[in-house]
C-alpha positions in Angstrom: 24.9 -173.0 48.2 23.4 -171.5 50.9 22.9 -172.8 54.3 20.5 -171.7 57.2 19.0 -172.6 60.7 15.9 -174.1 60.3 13.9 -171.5 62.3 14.2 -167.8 61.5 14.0 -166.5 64.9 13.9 -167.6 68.4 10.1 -167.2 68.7 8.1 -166.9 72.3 4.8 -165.8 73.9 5.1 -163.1 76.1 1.3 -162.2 75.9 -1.0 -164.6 76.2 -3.5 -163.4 73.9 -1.3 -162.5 70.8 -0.7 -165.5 68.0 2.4 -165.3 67.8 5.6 -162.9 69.2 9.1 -162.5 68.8 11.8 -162.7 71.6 14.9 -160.6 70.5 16.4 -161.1 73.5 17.5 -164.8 72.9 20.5 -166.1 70.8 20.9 -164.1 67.9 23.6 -166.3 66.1 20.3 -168.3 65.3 19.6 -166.1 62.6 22.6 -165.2 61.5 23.1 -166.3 57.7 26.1 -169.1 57.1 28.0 -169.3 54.1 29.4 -172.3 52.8 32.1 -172.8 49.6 30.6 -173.4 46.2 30.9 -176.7 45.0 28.9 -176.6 41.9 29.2 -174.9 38.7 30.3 -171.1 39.0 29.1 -168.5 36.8 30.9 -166.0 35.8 31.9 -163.0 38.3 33.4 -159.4 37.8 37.1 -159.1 37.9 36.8 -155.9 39.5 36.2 -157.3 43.2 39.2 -157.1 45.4 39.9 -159.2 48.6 38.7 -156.5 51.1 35.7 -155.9 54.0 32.9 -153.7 52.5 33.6 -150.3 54.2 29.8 -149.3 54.5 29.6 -152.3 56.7 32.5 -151.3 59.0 30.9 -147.9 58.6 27.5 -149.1 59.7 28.7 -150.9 62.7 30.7 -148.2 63.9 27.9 -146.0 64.0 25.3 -148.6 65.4 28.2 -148.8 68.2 28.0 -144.7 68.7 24.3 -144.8 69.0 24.3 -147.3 71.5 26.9 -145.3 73.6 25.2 -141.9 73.1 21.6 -143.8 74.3 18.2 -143.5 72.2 16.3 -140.0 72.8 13.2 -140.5 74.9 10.3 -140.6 72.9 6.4 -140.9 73.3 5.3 -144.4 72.6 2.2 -143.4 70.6 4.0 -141.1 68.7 7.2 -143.4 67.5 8.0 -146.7 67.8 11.6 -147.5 69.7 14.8 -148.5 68.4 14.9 -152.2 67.4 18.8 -152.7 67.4 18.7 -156.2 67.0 16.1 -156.2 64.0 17.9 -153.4 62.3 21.1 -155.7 62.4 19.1 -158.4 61.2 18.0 -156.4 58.3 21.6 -155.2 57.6 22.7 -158.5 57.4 20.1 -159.8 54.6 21.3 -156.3 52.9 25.1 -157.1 52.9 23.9 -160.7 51.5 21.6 -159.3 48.5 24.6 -157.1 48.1 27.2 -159.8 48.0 24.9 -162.1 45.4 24.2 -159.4 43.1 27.8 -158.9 42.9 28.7 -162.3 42.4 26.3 -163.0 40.0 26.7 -159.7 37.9 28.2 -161.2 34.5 29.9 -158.6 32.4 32.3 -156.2 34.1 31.9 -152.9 33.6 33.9 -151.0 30.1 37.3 -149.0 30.9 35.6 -145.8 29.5 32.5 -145.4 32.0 33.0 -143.1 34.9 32.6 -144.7 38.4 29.4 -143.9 40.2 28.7 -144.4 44.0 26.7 -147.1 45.1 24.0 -145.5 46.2 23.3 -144.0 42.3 23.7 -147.6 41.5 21.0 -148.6 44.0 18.8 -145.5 42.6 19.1 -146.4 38.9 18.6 -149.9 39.5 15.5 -149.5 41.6 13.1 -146.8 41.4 11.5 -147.2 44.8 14.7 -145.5 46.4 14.5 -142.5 44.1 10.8 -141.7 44.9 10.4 -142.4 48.1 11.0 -139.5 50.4 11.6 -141.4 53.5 15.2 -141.7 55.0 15.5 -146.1 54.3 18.4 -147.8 54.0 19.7 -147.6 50.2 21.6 -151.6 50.7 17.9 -153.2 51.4 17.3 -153.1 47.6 18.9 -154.3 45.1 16.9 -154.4 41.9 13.2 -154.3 41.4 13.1 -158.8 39.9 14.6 -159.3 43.3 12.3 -157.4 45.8 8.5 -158.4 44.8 6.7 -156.7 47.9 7.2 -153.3 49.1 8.8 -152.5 51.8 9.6 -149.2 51.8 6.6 -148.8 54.7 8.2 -150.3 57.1 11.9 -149.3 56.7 10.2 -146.3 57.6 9.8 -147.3 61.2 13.6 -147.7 62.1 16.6 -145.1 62.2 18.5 -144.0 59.7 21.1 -144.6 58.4 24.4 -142.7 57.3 24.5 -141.8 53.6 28.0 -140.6 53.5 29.7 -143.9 52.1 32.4 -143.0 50.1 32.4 -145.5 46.8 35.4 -148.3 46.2 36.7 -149.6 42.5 35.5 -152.7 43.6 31.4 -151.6 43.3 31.8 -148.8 41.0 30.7 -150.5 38.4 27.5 -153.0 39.6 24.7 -152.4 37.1 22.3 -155.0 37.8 19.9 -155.7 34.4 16.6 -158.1 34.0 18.7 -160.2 31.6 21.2 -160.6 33.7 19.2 -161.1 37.0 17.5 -164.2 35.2 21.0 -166.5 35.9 20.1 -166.1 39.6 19.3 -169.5 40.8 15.4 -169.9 41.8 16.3 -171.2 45.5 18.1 -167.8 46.1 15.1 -165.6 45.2 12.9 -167.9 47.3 15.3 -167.7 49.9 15.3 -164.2 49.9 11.2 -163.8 49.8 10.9 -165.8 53.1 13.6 -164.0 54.6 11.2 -160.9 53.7 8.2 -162.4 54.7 9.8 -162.9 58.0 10.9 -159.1 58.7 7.6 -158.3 57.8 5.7 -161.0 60.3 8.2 -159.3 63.0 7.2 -155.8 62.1 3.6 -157.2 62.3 4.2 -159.0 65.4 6.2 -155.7 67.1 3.5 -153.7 66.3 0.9 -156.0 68.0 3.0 -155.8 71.4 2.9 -152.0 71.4 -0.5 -151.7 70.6 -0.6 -154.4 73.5 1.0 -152.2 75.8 -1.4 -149.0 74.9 -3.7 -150.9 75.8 -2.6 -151.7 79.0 -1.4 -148.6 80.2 -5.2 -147.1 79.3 -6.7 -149.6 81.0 -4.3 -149.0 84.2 -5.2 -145.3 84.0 -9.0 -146.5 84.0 -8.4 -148.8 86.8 -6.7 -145.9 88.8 -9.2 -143.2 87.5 -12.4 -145.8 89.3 -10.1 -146.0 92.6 -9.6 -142.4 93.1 -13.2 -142.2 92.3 -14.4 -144.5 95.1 -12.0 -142.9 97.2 -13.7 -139.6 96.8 -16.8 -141.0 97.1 -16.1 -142.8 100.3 -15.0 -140.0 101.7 -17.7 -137.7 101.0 -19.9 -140.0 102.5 -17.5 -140.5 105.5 -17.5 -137.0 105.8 -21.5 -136.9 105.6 -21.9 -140.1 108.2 -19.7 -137.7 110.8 -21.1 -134.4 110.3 -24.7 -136.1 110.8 -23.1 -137.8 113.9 -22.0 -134.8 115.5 -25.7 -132.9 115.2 -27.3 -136.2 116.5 -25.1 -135.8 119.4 -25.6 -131.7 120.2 -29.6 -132.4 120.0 -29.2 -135.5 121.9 -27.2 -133.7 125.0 -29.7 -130.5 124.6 -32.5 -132.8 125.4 -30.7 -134.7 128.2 -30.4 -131.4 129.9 -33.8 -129.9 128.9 -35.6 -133.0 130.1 -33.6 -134.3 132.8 -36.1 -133.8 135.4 -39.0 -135.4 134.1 -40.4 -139.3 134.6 -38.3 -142.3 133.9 -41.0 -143.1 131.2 -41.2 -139.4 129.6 -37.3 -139.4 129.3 -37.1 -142.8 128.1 -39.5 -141.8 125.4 -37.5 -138.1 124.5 -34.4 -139.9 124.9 -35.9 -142.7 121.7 -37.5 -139.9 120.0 -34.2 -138.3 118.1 -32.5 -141.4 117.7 -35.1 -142.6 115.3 -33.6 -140.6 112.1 -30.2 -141.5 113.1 -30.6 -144.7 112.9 -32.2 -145.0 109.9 -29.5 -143.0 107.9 -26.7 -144.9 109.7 -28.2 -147.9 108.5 -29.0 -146.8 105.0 -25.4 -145.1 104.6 -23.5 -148.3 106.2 -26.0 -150.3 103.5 -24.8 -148.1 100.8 -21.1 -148.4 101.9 -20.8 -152.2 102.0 -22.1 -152.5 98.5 -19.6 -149.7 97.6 -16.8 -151.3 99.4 -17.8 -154.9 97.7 -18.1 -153.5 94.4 -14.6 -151.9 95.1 -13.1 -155.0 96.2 -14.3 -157.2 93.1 -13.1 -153.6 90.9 -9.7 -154.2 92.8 -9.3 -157.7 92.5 -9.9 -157.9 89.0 -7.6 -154.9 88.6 -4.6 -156.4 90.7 -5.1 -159.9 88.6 -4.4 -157.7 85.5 -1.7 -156.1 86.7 -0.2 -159.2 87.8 -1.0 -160.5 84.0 0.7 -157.3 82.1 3.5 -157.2 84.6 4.3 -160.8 83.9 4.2 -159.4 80.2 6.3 -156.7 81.0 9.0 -158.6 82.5 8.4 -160.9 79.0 9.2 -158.3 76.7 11.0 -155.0 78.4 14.0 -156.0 76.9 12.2 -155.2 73.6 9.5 -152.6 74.3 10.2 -151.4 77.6 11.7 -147.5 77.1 11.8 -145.2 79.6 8.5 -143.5 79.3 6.7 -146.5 79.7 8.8 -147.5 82.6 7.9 -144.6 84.3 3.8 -144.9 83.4 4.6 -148.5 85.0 5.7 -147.2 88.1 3.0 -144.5 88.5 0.2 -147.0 88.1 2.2 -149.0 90.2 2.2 -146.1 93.2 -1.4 -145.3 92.1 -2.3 -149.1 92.7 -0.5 -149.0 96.4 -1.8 -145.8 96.9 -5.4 -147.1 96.1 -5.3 -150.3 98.8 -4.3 -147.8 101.5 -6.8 -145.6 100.6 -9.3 -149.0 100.5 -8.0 -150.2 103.4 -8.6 -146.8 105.3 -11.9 -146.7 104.4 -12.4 -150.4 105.6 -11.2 -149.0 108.8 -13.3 -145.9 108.8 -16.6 -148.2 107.5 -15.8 -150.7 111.1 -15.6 -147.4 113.0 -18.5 -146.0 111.5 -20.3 -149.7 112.5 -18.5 -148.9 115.9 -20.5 -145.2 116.3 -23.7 -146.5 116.0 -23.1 -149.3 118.3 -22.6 -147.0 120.6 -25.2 -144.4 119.9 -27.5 -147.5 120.8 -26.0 -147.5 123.9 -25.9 -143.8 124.7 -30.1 -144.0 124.9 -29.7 -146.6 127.9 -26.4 -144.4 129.3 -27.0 -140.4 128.5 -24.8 -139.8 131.6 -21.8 -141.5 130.1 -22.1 -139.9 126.5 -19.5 -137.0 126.7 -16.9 -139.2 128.4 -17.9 -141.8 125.7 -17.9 -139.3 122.7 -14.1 -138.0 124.0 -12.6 -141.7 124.5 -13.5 -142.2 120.9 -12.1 -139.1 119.6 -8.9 -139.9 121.0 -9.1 -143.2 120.2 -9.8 -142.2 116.3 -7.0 -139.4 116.5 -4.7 -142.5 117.4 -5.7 -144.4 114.7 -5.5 -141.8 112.2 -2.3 -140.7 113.1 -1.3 -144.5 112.8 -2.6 -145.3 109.9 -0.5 -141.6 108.4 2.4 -143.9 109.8 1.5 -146.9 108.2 1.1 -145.2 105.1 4.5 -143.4 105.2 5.7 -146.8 105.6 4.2 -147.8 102.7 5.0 -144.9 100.7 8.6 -145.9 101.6 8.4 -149.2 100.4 7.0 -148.3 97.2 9.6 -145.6 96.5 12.5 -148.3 97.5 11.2 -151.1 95.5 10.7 -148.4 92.5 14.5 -147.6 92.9 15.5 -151.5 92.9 13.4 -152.2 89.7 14.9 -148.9 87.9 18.3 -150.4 89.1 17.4 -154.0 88.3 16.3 -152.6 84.7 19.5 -150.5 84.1 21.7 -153.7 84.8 19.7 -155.9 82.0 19.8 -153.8 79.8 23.7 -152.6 80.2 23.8 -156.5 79.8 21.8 -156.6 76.9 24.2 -154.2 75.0 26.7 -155.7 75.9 25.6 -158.6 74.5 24.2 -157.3 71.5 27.9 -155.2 70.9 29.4 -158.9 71.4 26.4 -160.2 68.6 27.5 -157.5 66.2 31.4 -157.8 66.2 30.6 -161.2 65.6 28.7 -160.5 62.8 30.8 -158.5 61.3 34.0 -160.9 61.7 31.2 -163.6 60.0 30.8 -160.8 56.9 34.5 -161.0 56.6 35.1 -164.4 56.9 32.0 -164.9 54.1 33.6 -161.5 51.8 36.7 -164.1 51.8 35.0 -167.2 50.7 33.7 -165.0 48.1 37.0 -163.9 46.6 38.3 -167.5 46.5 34.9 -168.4 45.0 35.7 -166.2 42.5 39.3 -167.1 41.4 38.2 -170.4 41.4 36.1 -169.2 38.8 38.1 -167.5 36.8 40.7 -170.7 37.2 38.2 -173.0 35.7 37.2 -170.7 33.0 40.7 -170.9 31.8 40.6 -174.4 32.2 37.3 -174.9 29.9 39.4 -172.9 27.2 42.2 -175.4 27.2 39.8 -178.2 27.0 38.2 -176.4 23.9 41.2 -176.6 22.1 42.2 -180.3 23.3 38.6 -180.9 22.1 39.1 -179.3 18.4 42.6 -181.4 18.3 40.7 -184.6 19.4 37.7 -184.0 16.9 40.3 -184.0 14.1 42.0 -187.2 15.2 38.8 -188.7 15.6 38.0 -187.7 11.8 41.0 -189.4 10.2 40.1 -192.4 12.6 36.6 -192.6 10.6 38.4 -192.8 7.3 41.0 -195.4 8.7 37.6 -197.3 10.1 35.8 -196.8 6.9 38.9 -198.6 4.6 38.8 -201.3 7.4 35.5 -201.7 7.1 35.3 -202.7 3.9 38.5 -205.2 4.0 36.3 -206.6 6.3 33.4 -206.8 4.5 35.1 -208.5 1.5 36.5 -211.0 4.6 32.9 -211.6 5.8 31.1 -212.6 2.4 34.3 -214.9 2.2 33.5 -216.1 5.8 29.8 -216.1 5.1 30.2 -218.8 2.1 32.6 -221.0 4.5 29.9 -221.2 6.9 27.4 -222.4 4.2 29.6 -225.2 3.7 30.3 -225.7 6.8 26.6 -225.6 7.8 25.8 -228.2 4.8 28.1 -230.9 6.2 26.7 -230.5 9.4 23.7 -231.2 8.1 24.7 -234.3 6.6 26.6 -235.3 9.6 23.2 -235.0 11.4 21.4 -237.2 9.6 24.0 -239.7 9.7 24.1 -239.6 13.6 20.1 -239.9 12.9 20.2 -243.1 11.1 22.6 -244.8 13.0 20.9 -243.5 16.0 17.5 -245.7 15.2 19.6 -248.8 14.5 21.1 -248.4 17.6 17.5 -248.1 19.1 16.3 -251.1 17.1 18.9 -253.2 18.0 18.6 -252.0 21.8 15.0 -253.5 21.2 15.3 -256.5 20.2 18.2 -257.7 22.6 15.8 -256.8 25.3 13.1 -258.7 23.5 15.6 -261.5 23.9 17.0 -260.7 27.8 13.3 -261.2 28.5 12.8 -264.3 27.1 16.1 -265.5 28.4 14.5 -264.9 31.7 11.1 -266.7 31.0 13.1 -269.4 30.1 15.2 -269.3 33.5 11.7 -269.1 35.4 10.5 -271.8 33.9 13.9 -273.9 34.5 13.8 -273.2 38.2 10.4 -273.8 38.5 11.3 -277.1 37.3 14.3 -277.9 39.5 12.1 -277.1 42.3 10.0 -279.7 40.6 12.6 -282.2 40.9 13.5 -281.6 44.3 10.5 -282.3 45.7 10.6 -285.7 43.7 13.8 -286.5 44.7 13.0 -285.8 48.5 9.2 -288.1 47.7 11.6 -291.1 46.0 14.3 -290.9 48.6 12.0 -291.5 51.3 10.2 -294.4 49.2 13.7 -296.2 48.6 14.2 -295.7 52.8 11.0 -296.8 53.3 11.7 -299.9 50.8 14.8 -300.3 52.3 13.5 -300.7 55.9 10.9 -303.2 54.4 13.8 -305.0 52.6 15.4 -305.4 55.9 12.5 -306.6 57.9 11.8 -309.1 55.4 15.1 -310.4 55.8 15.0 -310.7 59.0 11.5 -312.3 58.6 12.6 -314.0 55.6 16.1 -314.8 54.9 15.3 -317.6 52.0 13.9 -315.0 49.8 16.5 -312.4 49.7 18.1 -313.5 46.5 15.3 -313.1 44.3 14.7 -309.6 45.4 18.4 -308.2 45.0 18.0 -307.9 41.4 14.5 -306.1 40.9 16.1 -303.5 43.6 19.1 -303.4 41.6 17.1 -302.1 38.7 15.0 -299.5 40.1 18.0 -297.9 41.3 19.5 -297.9 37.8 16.3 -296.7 36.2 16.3 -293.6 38.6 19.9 -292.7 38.0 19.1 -292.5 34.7 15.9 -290.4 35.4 18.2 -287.9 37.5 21.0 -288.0 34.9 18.6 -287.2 31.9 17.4 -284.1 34.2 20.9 -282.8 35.0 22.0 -283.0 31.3 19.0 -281.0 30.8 19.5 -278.6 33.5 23.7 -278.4 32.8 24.3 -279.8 36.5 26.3 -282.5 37.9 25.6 -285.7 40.1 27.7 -284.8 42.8 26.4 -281.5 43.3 22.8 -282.9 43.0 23.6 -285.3 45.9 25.6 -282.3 47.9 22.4 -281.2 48.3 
């Protein structure tokens, strides 16, 4: 329903030491509140909102535009806070959308016979916070006391007012906000609306912290400039001290050139050593006393100019928040104070290495009493000189200071003519945002009222449909039982049915294991068909091999036949017919065993 950046603000750290700080200066369309169109259920909405821009808001800008024309009235920092322009916006913008919820959400509208009341009686009624409080807050930051559940009022206190002299519309004349009817509001919005307070009051927190910051350092500056002119004094004085005790040195020393300038080298050497004893001593002791002064004021100085280097850095961080004109000013005074310090510093630097340069040369006067005056005048002159050129230098740098004052004053008035410019750009976009949003709002609500006709015409269709669907269930209810009567009917078939299935099974069964036995004993047969085969080839293999043994008997006979021929010709005759019937007997023996074995002569002998 509602959609929002991610980050509240643009957040930064001007100060190193704070936890956390906001930068106003940056993009404020980061926090600027987006509205997008409803798609989910709509509740109901007033019928009294028309399709135009609030006028307080118009009214509100246009005076926030006035304001920033006219200027903000110089004002003490410790006594009130400055003018947060782009907070207040901020703030008026989470009003406008508490103001634009309520309304949406607000249920009934309100009865023809009540009289119109302004807004801000509305506001008052609705929350008593307003009504008691005696402080000037704006009256749109509240809507009802279930939607606001921390206080507030202490903190609106810190910003301008606002104008009271809104004139009231027919389209929120009649916004009564209730408990009951503040409970539709969805959870997300009031959470929504509690971190959005949470973050006003972190940056009133956190904008508080800064100024306290800056106190701080401004007191500390004073302090810092306070200690300087301090040691400046003090330097001086002693300065002042170291050349008044000079000058008597000197008188005594040139009364007792002249008193004793006739006497022994030895006697005037020792009158001449005699009154520069105490000298000494104290120019020692004084330069002593002035080099830890002038370290102590150097370490002061340096830490001082490394905080000021520190805070301006934080100035230049958050001026375009914090920085008003009074505090500009107490910047540039420490600033001159700070200049005006290390010329004083470095003038006593100078003074220190000419005191260092005077006793030097009172050393010397006891070896050269003649050349003391001439001496004493050279260095008169040559301090005159160097005072009147350090007076130059510090014009100079008086100069400096003022012009680079003028440029940062100039520099400052240019960012922040930019930043209202800027900030007048912010807030006509703002405003053009609120309109765009106000517009949504009115659509929203037609939509509303559209679909709430809609779920009307759907209630009757429904009542039509529920009485169509109620002769239906006595149409079903006659069918049902036609088909009821059909199923017992159906039922019995089956049991019939199911009966000679049975029987049908058991048939299949029986002739199943006949088949089975039979199966058995053909095999039994097949296998003793093939025993029998075995055996017959193991007997042909048999007869082979008695065929090849006789065949090779009857050649061998034969080739004795023949050689007894040859050797006995006579005899022939009489063996012819025992041959003749061992040949007959053995074709007998191989037709008995191809009878047996169903095969034929001639295929015996083809192989």
């Amino acid at each position: 329903m509602l959609a929002t950046n991610g980050a509240y603000g643009c957040r930064a750290h001007p100060f190193a030491g704070s936890p956390t700080s906001v930068a106003t200066t940056g993009n404020f369309a980061a926090t600027r509140l987006k509205f997008l169109p409803r798609s989910g259920p709509r509740l109901k909405t007033s019928s009294g909102v028309t399709n135009c821009m609030d006028p307080a808001c118009a009214a509100r800008m246009k005076r926030l535009k006035n304001r920033k024309a006219n200027g903000a009235p110089r004002m003490d920092l410790s006594k009130k806070k400055p003018a947060d322009y782009t907070e207040l916006a901020y703030r008026e913008a989470i009003s406008k959308l508490k103001y634009l919820l309520a309304e949406s959400y607000a249920p009934n509208p309100a009865t023809p016979g009540t009289k119109p009341q302004s807004i801000r009686n509305v506001y008052k009624n609705s929350n008593l916070r307003i009504s008691e409080s005696g402080e000037d807050t704006d009256d749109q930051s509240v809507i009802s006391g279930s939607f606001r559940k921390k206080d507030l009022a202490g903190n609106a206190a810190s910003y301008p007012p606002l104008s009271k002299t809104m004139q009231p519309t027919k389209a929120y004349s009649n916004i009564a906000l209730s408990r009951a009817d503040l409970q539709s509001i969805p959870p997300e919005l009031t959470s929504f609306i509690e971190r959005q307070e949470d973050y006003i009051e972190q940056l009133e927190r956190e904008s508080q912290y800064c100024r306290d910051e800056l106190i701080n350092l401004l007191s500390k500056v004073r302090e810092v400039v306070a200690e300087n002119e301090a040691l400046h004094s003090k330097n001086r004085a002693a300065l002042s001290k170291c050349a008044l005790q000079d000058h008597c040195v000197q008188v005594d020393h040139e009364c007792h050139v002249e008193r004793d300038g006739r006497d022994a080298d030895s006697s005037e050497s020792k009158k001449e050593k005699q009154p520069l004893v105490g000298p000494s001593i104290v120019f020692e002791s004084r330069i002593s006393e002035l080099e830890a002064q002038l370290t102590q004021a150097r370490l002061e100085l340096r830490k001082a100019q490394e905080e000021n280097q520190a805070n301006l850095k934080r100035l230049a961080d958050s001026c375009s928040n914090e920085g008003g004109p009074e505090m500009r000013a107490e910047l540039d005074r420490a600033l001159r104070a700070k200049y005006e310090a290390e010329m004083k510093l470095e003038e006593s630097q100078k003074l220190l290495s000419a005191a260092r340069d005077k006793e030097t040369e009172a050393t010397q006067r006891a070896k050269r009493s003649m050349d003391d005056r001439q001496q004493i005048e050279f260095e008169r002159s040559q301090s005159e000189m160097e005072i009147r050129r350090l007076k130059d230098e510090l014009e100079r740098q008086h100069e400096k200071l003022r012009e680079a004052a003028q440029e940062a004053n100039r520099r400052m008035t240019e960012e922040r003519q930019q930043l209202e410019r800027r900030y007048n750009q912010q807030v006509e976009q703002l405003s053009a945002d609120i309109a765009s949003h106000w517009e949504t709002a009115n659509k929203s609500q037609l939509e509303s009222e559209k679909q709430r006709r809609e779920i009307n015409e759907l209630r009757r269709e429904l009542s039509q449909k529920q009485t169509s669907t109620d002769n239906l269930k006595k149409e079903l209810q006659n069918k049902i039982s036609t088909l009821q009567s059909d199923l017992n009917q159906v039922l019995s078939e089956k049991d019939a049915a199911e009966q000679e299935v049975l029987t049908g099974k058991l048939a299949a069964e029986r002739s199943e294991r006949q088949a089975r036995q039979e199966q058995s004993r053909l095999q039994t047969e097949i296998n003793s068909y093939k025993q029998r085969l075995e055996r017959a080839d193991a007997d042909l293999v048999h007869c082979r091999r008695e065929n090849l043994r006789l065949s090779e008997q009857i050649a061998s006979l034969e080739k004795e036949i023949s050689m007894s021929k040859i050797t006995h010709p006579e005899g022939s005759h009489s063996q012819v017919t025992p041959r003749v019937e061992n040949e007959k007997e053995l074709t007998s023996m191989i037709m008995d065993m191809e009878t047996k074995h169903g095969k034929k002569w001639p295929a015996y002998k083809a192989t």
